[in-house]
BABAGU-662654 format. One line per 4 residues: their letters; for each residue z, x negated, y negated of C-alpha. Coordinates in steps of 0.25 Angstrom, whole numbers, plus 2048, in hexadecimal, padded with zeros to 3 digits. Layout:
N
A> Z/X/Y; ...
REM end
This chain:
815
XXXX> BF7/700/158; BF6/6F4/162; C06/6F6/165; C02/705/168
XXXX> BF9/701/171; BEC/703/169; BE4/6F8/168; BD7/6F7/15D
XXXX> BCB/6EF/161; BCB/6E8/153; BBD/6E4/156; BB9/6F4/154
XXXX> BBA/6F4/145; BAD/6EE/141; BA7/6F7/14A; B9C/701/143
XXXX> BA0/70C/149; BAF/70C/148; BAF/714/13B; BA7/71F/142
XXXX> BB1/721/14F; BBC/726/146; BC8/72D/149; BC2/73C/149
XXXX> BB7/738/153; BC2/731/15C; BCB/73D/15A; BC1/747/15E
XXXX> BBE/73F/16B; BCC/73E/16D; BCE/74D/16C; BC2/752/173
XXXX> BC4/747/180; BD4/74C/180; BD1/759/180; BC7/756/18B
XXXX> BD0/751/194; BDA/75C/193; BCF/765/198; BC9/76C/18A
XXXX> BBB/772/18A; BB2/769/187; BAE/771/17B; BBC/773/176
XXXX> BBE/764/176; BB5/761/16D; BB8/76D/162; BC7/769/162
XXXX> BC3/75A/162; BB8/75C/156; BC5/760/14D; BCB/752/14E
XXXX> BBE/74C/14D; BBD/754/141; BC9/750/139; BC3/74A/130
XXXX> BBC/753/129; BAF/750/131; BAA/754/13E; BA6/74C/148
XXXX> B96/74A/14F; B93/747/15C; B8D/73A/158; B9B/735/151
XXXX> BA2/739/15F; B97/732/167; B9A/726/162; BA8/725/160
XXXX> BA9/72A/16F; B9E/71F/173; BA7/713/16B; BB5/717/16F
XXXX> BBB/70B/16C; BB8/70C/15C; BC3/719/160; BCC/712/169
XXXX> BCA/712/179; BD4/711/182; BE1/711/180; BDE/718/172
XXXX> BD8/724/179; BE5/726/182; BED/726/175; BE4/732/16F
XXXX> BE6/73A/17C; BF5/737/17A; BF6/73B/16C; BED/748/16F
XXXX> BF6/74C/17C; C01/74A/173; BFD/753/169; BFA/75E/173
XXXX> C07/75D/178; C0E/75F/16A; C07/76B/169; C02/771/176
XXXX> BF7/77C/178; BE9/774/174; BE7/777/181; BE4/785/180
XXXX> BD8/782/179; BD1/77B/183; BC7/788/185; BC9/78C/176
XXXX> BBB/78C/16F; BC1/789/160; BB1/78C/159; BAE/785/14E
XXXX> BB7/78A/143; BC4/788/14A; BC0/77A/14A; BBD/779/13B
XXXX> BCA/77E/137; BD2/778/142; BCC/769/13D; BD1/76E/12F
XXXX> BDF/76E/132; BDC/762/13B; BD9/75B/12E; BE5/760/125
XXXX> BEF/75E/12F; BE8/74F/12F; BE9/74C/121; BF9/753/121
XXXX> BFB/74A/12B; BF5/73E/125; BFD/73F/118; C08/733/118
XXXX> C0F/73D/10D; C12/746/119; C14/73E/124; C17/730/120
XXXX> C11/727/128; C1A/71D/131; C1B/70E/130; C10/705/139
XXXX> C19/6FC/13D; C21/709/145; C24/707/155; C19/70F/15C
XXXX> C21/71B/163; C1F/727/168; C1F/733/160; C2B/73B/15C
XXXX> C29/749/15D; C35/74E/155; C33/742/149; C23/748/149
XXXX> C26/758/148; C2F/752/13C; C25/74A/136; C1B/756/138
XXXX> C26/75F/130; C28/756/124; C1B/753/121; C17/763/122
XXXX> C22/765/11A; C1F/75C/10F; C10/761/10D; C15/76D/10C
XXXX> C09/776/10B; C0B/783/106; C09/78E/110; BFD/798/110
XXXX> BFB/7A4/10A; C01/7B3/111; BFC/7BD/10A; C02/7CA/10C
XXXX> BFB/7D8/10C; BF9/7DF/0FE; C00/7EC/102; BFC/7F9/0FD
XXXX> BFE/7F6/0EF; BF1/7EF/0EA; BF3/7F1/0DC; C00/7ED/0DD
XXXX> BFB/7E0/0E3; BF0/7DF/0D8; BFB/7DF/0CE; C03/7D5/0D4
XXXX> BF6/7CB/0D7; BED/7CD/0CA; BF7/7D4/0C0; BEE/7DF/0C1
XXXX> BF0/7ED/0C0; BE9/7F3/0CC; BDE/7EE/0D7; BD0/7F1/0D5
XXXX> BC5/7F7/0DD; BBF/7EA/0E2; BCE/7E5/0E5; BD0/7F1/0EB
XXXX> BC6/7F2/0F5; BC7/7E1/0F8; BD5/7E5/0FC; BD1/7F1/106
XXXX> BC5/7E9/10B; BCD/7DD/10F; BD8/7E7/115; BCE/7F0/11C
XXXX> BC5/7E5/123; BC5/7DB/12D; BC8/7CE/123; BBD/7C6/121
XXXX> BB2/7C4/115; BB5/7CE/10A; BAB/7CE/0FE; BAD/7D4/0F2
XXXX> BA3/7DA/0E7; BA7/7DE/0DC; BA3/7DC/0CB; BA8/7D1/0C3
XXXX> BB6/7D4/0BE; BB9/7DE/0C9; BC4/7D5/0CF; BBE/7D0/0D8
XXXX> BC8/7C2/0DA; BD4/7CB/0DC; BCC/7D4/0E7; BC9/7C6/0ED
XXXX> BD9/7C2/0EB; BDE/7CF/0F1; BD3/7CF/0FD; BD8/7C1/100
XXXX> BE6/7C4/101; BE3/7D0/109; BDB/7C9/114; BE4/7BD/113
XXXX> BED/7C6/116; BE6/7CC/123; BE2/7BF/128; BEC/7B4/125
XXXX> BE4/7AC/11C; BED/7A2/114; BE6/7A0/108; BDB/7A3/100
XXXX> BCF/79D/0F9; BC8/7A1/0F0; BBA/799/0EC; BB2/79C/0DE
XXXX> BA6/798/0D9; BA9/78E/0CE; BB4/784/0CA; BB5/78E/0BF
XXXX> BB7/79A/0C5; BC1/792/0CF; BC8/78F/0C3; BC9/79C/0BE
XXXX> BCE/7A2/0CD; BD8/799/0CE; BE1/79F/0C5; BE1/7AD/0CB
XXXX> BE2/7AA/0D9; BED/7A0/0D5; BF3/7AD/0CD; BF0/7B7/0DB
XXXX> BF8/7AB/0E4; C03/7AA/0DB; C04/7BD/0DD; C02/7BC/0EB
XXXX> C0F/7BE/0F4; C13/7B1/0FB; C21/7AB/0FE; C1C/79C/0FE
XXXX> C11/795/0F3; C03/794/0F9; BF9/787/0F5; BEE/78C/0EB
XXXX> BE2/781/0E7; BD6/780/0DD; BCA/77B/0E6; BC1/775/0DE
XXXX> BBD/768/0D8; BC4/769/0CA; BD0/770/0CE; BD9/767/0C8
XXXX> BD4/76B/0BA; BD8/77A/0BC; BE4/77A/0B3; BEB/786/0BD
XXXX> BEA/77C/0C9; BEE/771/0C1; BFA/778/0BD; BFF/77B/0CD
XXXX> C02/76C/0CC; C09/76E/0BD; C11/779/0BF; C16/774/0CC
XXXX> C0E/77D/0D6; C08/770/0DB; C0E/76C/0E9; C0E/75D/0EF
XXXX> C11/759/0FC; C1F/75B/101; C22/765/0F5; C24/773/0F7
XXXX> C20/781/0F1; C2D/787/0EA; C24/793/0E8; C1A/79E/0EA
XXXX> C0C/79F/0E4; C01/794/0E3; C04/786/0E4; BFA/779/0E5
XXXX> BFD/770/0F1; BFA/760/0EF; BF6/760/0FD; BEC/76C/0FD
XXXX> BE5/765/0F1; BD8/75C/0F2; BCB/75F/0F5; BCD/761/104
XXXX> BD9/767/105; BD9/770/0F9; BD3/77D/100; BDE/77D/109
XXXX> BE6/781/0FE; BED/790/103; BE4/796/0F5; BD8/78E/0F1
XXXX> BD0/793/0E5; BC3/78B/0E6; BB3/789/0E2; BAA/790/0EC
XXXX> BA7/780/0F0; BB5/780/0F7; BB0/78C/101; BA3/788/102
XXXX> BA5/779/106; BAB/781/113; B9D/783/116; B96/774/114
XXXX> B97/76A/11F; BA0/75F/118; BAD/758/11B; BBA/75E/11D
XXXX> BB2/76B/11F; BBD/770/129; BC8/76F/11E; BBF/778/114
XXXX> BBF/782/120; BCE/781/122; BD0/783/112; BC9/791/113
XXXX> BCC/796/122; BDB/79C/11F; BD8/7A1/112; BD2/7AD/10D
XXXX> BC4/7A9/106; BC0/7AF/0F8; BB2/7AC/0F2; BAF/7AF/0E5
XXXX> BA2/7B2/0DE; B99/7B2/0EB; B8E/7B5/0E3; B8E/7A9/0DA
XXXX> B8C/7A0/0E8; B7B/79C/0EB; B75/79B/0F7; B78/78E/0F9
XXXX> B87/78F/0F9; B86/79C/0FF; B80/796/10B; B8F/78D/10C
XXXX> B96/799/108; B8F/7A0/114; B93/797/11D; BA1/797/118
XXXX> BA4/7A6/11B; B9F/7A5/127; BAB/79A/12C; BB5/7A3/123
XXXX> BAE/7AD/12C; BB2/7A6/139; BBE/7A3/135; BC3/7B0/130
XXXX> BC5/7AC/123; BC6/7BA/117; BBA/7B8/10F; BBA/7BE/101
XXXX> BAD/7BD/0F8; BAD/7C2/0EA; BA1/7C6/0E0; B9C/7CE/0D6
XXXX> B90/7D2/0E0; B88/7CC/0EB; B79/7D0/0F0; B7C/7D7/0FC
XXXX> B74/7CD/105; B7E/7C2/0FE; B8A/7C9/101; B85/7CD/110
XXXX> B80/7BE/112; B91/7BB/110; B98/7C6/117; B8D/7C0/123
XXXX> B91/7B1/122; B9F/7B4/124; B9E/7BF/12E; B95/7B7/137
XXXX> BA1/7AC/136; BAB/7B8/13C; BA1/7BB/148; B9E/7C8/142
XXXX> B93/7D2/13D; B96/7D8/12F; B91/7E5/129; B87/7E3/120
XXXX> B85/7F0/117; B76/7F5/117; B74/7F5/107; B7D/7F3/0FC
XXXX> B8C/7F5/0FE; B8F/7FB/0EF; B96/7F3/0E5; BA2/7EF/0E3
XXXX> BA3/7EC/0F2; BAB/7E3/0FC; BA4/7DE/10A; BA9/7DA/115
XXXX> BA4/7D7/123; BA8/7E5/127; B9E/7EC/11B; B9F/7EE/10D
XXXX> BA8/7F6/104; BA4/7FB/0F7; BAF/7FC/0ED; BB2/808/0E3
XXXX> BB4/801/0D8; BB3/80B/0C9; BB3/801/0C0; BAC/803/0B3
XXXX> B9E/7FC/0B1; B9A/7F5/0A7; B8C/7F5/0A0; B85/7E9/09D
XXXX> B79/7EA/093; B70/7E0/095; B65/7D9/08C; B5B/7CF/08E
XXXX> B59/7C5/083; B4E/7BA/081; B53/7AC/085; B54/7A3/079
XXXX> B60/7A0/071; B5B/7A7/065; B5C/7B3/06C; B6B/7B2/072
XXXX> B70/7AD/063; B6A/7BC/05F; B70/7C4/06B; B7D/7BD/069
XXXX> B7E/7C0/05A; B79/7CE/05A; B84/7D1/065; B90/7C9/062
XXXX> B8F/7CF/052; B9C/7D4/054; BA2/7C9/05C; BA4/7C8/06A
XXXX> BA3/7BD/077; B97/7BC/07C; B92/7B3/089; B85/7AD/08B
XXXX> B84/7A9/09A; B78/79E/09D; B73/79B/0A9; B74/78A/0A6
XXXX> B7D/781/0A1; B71/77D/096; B6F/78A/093; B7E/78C/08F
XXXX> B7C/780/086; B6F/783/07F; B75/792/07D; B84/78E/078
XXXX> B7D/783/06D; B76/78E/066; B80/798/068; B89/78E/063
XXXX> B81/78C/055; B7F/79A/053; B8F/7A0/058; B95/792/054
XXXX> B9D/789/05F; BA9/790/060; BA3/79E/062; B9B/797/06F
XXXX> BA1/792/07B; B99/78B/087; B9D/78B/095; B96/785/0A0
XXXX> B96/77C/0AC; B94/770/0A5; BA1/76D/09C; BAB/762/0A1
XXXX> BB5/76C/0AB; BC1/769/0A2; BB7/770/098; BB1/77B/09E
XXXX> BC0/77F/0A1; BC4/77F/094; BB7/786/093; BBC/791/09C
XXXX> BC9/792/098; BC6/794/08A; BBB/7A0/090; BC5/7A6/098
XXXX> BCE/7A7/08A; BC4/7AC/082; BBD/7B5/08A; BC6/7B8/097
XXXX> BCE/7C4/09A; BDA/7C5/090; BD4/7BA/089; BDC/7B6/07A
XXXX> BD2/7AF/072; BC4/7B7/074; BBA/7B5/068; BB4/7BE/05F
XXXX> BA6/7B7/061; BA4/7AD/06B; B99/7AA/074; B9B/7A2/082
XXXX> B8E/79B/087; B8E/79A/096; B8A/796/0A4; B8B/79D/0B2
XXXX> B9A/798/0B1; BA0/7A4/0A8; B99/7AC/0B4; BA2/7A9/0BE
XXXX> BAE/7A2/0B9; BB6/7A8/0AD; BBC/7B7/0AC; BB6/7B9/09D
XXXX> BB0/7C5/096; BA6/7C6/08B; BA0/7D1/083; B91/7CB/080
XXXX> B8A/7C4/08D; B7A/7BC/08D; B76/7B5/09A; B6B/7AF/0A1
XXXX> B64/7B6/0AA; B6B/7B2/0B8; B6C/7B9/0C6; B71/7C6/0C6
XXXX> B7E/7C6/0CC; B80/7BA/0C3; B7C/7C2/0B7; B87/7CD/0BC
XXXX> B92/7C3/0BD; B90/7BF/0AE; B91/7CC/0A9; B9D/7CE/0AE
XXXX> BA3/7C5/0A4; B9E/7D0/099; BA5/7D9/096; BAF/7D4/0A1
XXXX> BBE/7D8/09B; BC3/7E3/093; BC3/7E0/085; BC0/7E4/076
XXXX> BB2/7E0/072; BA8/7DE/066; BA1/7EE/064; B95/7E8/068
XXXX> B97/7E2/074; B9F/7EC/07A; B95/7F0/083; B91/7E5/08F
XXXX> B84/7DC/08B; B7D/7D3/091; B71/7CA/08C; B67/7C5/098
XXXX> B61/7B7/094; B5A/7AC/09C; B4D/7B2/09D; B41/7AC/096
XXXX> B3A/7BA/092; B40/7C7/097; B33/7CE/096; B2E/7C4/09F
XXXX> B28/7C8/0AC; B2F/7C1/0B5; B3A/7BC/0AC; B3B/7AC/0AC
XXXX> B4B/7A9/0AA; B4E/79C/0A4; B4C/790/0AB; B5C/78B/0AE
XXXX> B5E/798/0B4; B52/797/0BC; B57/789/0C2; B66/790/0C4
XXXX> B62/79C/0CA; B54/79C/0CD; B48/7A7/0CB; B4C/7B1/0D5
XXXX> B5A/7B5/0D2; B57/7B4/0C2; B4A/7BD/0C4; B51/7C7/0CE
XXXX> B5C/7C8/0C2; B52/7C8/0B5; B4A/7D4/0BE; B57/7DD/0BF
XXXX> B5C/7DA/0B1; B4F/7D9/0A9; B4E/7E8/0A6; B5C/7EC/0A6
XXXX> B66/7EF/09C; B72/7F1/09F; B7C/7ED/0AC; B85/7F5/0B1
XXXX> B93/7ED/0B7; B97/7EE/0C4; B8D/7F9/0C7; B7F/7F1/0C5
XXXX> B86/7E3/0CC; B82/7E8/0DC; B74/7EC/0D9; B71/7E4/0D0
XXXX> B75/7D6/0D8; B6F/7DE/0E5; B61/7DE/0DE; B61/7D0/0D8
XXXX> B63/7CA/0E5; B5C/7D5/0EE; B4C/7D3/0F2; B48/7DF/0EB
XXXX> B3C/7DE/0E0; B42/7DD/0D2; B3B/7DC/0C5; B2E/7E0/0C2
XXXX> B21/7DF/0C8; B1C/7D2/0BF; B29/7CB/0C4; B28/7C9/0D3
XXXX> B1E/7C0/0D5; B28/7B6/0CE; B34/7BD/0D5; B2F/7BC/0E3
XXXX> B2C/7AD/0E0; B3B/7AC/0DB; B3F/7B3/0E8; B37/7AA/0F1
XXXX> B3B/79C/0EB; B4A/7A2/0EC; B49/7A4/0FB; B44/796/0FB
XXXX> B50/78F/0F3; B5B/797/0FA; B53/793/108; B54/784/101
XXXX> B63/785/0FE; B68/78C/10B; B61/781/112; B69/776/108
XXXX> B76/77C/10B; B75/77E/11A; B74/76E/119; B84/76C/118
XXXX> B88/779/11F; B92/77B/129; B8E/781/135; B92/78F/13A
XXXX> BA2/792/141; B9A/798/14C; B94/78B/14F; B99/786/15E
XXXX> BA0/779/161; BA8/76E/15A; BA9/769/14E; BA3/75D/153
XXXX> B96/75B/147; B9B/767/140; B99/760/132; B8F/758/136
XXXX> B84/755/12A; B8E/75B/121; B8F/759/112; B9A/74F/113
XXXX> BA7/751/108; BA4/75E/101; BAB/75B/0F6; BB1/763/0EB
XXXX> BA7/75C/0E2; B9A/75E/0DC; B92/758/0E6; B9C/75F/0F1
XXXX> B9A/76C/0EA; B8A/769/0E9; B89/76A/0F9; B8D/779/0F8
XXXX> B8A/77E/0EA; B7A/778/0ED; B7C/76D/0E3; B7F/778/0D9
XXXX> B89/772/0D2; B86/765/0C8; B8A/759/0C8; B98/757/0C3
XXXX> B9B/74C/0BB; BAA/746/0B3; BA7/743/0A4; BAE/737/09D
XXXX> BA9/730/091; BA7/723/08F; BAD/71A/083; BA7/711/079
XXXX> BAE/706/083; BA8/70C/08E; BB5/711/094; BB5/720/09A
XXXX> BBC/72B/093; BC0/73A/095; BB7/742/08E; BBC/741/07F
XXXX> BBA/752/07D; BC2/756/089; BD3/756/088; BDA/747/08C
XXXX> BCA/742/088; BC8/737/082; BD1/72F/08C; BCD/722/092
XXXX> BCA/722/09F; BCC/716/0A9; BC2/70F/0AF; BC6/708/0BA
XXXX> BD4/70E/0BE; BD9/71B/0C3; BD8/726/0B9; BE6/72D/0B6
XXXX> BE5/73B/0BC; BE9/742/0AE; BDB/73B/0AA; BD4/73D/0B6
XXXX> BD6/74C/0B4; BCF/74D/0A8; BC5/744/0AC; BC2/74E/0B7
XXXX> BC2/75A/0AF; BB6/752/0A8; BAC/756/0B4; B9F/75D/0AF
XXXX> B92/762/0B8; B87/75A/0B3; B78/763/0B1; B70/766/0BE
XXXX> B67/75E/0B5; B6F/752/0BB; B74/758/0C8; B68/75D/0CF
XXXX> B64/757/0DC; B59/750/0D8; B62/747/0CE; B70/748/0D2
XXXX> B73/73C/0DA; B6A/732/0D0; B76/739/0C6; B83/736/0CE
XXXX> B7D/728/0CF; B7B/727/0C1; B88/72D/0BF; B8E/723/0C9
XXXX> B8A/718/0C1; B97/71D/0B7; BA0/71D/0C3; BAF/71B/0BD
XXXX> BB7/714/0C6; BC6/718/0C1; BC0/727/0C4; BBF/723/0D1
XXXX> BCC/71F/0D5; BD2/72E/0CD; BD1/739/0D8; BCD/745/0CE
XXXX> BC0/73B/0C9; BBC/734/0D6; BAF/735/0DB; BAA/73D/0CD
XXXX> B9E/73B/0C6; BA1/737/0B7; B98/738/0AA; B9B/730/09F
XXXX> B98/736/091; B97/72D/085; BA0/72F/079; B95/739/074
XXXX> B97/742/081; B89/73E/088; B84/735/093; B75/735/099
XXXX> B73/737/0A7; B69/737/0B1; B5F/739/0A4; B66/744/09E
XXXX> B70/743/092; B7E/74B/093; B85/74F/08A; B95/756/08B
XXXX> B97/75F/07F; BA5/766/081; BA0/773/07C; B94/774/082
XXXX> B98/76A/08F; B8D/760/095; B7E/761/090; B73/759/094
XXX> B65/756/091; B5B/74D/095; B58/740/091
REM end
């Protein structure tokens, strides 16, 4: 540096505030007095200079810029100012016309996505794989046009990233295209009319209604490919509500990219935190479709990138299948925010299961439509139904992003029906309905045994959906000593995620479409997951009272496929549980429901189904979830005293929980000005992790936890039940990755009993206290929580005793 000219005052680095002046604060000033001095407004200056301030992944406050302008000698004075000039004049001479805008307003979400390709082009740029850096001890000279454009071309050359997506139009052939994506014979109504809709109007936010098993995904697919089409877009992603249902999706849009027409391969990721455990991802890297820096793409289809992997570069991936936390973190003030903008504002955006999102992330969710909005980003929304003040409150949030008034239907639309900003569009669609009888049985175990043996006489698979993970429990250890073990299987949120995989696989076999190994009598005891993740059919269904769009959704897993059944279940049934006393005026449903869902959506539910006996599918859905969310009376007289209470302590919470969220919410695109405290008071890393996914979900998901078990030596093992277990594991070196990945299939969510607000951090400090070192230094295991199980399975925590039973996964009870 002293033989360039550039002296350092080595008495500055014990100085407090020279960590504080960093480079981002000296480049912004930098900018900002340059672009002063070759006459930009004033205004402009500061927007254009907020995005080098801003490369970082934060954005700077006026307090930081104070000081670092007030103590320019911790930035270099002098001499040192007069090389930045040089280097920024430099700069606009390789690549002239910055100047035309000198005048040009560029509003807050140019800013954002410019500061996104700011940052990439920065990291590219920093990789020493790419460009290899050049000796110290080198002879300043001046730079070598000819030699840079080369390096510039090598380096791009060896990342090699593949290009973006260019999809074509459909054609008039829809069905034809149907056949060649799905392998189906023909487009159905709902398809259909996605297809016109995205054709006929102005691209934009397109929201799709329509029952469970009516295809929606492939409407969603087509739609996308449609207005990708029409706008450019490059890519899509697609965000679901669960790892599970993620999982799940993977496959088929890795089957719908592999059909579309394309001359080059396209980069496809799985966006969530155990991607690495999908078998389908994993075997990209296997079977060669994995592609590393300076490596290239022989083919077309789907290929996974090395440098379009990790947590932060992952979404920008050209096809990104990913949990609704991926999408919603574009709406939470937290670092690298602009790179979570940039992974969504080429592509086309498709959001699954709206209806399974509370008011908490749908206050993010929100927010995020209305930057898609300003950025023009295709929206597609997908549900079995939505309340038609829900479904108006999202067409709003994205069109008051565009600038624009949408039509808002008096009333409600019809059923199936698509929306977009430009009005509704029912669809014709003459599918044959299903009836549902319904009964109402008492809630004790006793009861269900009966039921379960009266109906399934002559075989048959039954599902008993609960509305807790104890519940599950308590029902499948009965139903076990009645039915025997192997005639019960249990599936929840609370098994080890190698298990529950195994889990769903083996559901999906059993009970799926085309599925080889379906009992003759089984019974599968479940939680809210078989809801929304698995495509499987059963002929005999029991759950707990719930809301009622989500008692719609589960019975659309009765009765879901074609298939031969038992004579006396060939007609849909469905047994309402949950309630303490059905002639009770109001009903009180049980108490873990009560703490799920609260009073008022259970009773709203329980007052529409507590004298009716039958359902019909699709035709009741509309009214049906219109009426459980309306404002109307329901019930009978003796009930609204307890159902106004409900309603009234249901304001208050949702006040409460919109309040929370608006804590860590990114401001609105129309906001004037810089980015300049844009992110300030954010949430900080928003990581794909528990506590990450806790600042957007509410808290709503537990505490996740990796399960190892101790030795009578007191060394750690892998789980002795789970496959490669029983392994030693070090303790103070690097775990191998072969190891660490099985170890990290070991994670579980620990009770709310133990994840609640008002003892979670007393239970990460206990469980710090077990910190292992070696896990540490193994990037699959670093920064994770760890429960060791003694050789009996158990360990007490935080006063409660856990227990991991691999049928009936992790169990807990009080000290």
């Amino acid at each position: 540096m002293r033989r360039s000219g550039l002296a350092v005052d080595l008495r500055l680095q014990h100085d407090p505030l020279r960590g504080a002046v960093n480079h981002t604060l000296v480049g912004h000033l930098a900018v900002q007095d340059w672009l002063r001095g070759r006459g930009f407004d004033r205004r402009i200056a500061g927007q254009l200079a907020s995005v080098v301030g801003s490369h970082h992944g934060m954005t700077p406050d006026s307090g930081r810029l104070d000081t670092a302008r007030d103590r320019a000698e911790l930035a270099g004075a002098g001499v040192w100012e007069a090389v930045r000039a040089t280097l920024l004049s430099r700069a606009a001479e390789r690549f002239p016309g910055l100047d035309e805008f000198s005048t040009s307003d560029l509003g807050v979400p140019t800013q954002v996505i410019l500061t996104g390709v700011v940052i990439v082009a920065d990291w590219i740029a920093s990789n020493s794989e790419l460009f290899p850096l050049w000796s110290a001890h080198r002879p300043p000279s001046l730079p070598d046009d000819e030699v840079t454009a080369r390096r510039v071309a090598d380096g791009w050359a060896d990342l090699a990233l593949p290009r973006g997506w260019r999809a074509a139009a459909l054609g008039g052939d829809l069905d034809g295209v149907f056949r060649a994506r799905f392998d189906k014979s023909s487009a159905r109504p709902v398809q259909r009319a996605a297809v016109a809709v995205s054709e006929g109007v102005e691209p934009g936010i397109v929201v799709i209604e329509a029952p469970m098993g009516s295809g929606k995904t492939e409407a969603a697919l087509l739609a996308a490919e449609v207005l990708a089409h029409r706008t450019g877009a490059d890519g899509c992603f697609l965000a679901l509500p669960t790892q599970a249902t993620t999982d799940a999706m993977f496959s088929r849009v890795r089957h719908w990219i592999d059909r579309l027409p394309a001359d080059s391969a396209v980069s496809v990721t799985l966006a969530h935190g155990k991607a690495h455990l999908n078998d389908e991802y994993s075997g990209l890297v296997r079977r060669g479709r994995y592609v590393g820096i300076g490596e290239r793409a022989d083919d077309c289809g789907a290929i996974a990138h090395q440098w379009l992997s990790g947590r932060k570069k992952a979404g920008l991936a050209s096809f990104v299948v990913g949990t609704i936390d991926q999408v919603l973190f574009a709406g939470l003030k937290s670092r690298h925010l602009m790179l979570r903008h940039l992974a969504l504002a080429g592509k086309v955006v498709v959001v699954d299961e709206v209806h399974a999102y509370d008011v908490y992330m749908s206050r993010y969710l929100h927010r995020v439509l209305h930057w898609l909005g300003a950025y023009g980003v295709p929206v597609v929304l997908l549900s079995a139904t939505l309340p038609d003040g829900r479904r108006a409150e999202l067409v709003r949030a994205y069109a008051e992003g565009q600038g624009a008034v949408p039509t808002i239907a008096d009333g409600h639309p019809g059923y199936p029906v698509i929306t977009t900003t430009a009005g509704s569009t029912p669809v014709d669609d003459t599918a044959e309905a299903t009836e549902v009888h319904l009964d109402r049985l008492a809630d004790d175990l006793d009861t269900l045994v009966a039921h379960l043996r009266e109906n399934l006489v002559g075989g048959g698979c039954a599902v008993v959906v609960r509305n807790t993970v104890t519940r599950v429990q308590e029902t499948a250890e009965r139903l076990a000593d009645e039915f025997g073990a192997d005639a019960v299987t249990i599936a929840h949120s609370r098994f080890l995620a190698c298990d529950r995989a195994e889990i769903d696989r083996s559901l999906v076999r059993r009970f799926g479409p085309g599925g080889t190994d379906r009992p003759d009598l089984h019974v599968v005891v479940a939680s809210q997951v078989v809801e929304q993740s698995l495509d499987v059919d059963f002929d005999l269904m029991v759950t707990d009272l719930a809301p009622v769009d989500l008692v719609l959704q589960r019975l659309g897993r009765l009765h879901r496929h074609d298939r031969v059944r038992p004579e006396r279940l060939r007609t849909p049934r469905c047994a309402l549980v949950g309630v303490e006393d059905w002639a009770a005026g109001p009903v009180v449903p049980v108490s873990g429901s009560r703490r799920v869902y609260g009073d008022h959506t259970l009773l709203r539910s329980a007052a529409l189904l507590v004298e009716r006996d039958r359902i019909v599918l699709p035709d009741d859905i509309a009214a049906l979830v219109q009426r459980g969310y309306g404002e109307d009376v329901l019930g009978p007289g003796a009930w609204q005293p307890a159902m106004a209470a409900a309603a009234s302590a249901a304001l208050v919470a949702q006040r409460q929980r919109t309040e929370a969220a608006n804590a860590f919410l990114v401001g609105r695109a129309v906001d004037p000005g810089s980015l300049e405290g844009w992110l300030v008071a954010g949430a900080g890393e928003a990581k794909d992790e528990v506590r990450g996914a806790a600042q957007v979900r509410d808290g709503a998901e537990s505490l996740e936890v990796l399960v190892v078990q101790r030795d009578a030596d007191g060394g750690l093992l892998v789980p002795d039940w789970v496959k490669g277990g029983g392994e030693q594991l070090p303790l103070f070196e690097q775990v191998p990755r072969a190891q660490a990945k099985v170890v990290s299939a070991c994670s579980v969510r620990l009770p709310v009993a133990l994840s609640h607000g008002g003892v979670i951090d007393a239970v990460i400090a206990e469980l710090e206290r077990t910190r292992v070192t070696a896990f540490d230094l193994a990037p699959l295991l670093s920064g994770q929580l760890v429960l060791v199980l003694d050789h009996d399975r158990r360990a007490d925590l935080h006063g409660f005793r856990l227990t991991y039973d691999p049928r009936r996964g992790l169990l807990h009870e009080r000290l």
